[in-house]
C-alpha positions in Angstrom: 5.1 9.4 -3.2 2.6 12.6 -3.3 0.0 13.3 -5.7 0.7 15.9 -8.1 -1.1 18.0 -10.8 -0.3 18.1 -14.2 -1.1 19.9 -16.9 0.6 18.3 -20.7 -0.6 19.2 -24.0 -1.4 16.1 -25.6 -2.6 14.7 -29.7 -4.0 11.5 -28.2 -4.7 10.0 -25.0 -4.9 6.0 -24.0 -5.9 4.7 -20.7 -4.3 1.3 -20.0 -3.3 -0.8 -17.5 1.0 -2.1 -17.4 1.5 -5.7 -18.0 4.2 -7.8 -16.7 7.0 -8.1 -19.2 10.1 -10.2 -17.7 11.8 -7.6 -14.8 10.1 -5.1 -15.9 6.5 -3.2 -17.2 4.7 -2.9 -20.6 2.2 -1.0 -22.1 1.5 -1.6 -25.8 0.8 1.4 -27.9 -0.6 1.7 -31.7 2.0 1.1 -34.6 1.3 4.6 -35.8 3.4 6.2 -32.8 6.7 4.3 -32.9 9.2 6.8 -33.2 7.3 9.2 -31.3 7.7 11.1 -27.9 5.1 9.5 -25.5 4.6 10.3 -21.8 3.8 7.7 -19.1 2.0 8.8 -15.9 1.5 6.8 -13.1 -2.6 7.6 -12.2 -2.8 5.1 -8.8 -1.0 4.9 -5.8 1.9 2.5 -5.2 0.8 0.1 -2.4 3.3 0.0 0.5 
């Protein structure tokens, strides 16, 4: 997987780190932005 540059336009950002939720991943946002559009980006390497 290669790095890429993006560039989003965004009305909040939140730096966290995924937990482990049964099979999969979780990150917990605030209450305020369930039923909106969110993006996820992967900001670290995937170890081999």
């Amino acid at each position: 997987m290669k790095e890429m540059e993006i560039t989003t336009s965004a009305y909040e950002v939140i730096e966290k780190t995924v937990k482990s939720s049964g099979n999969s991943g979780r990150v917990y946002v605030p209450k305020d932005w369930i039923g909106k559009r969110v993006k996820v980006l992967l900001i670290e390497p995937l170890e081999k």
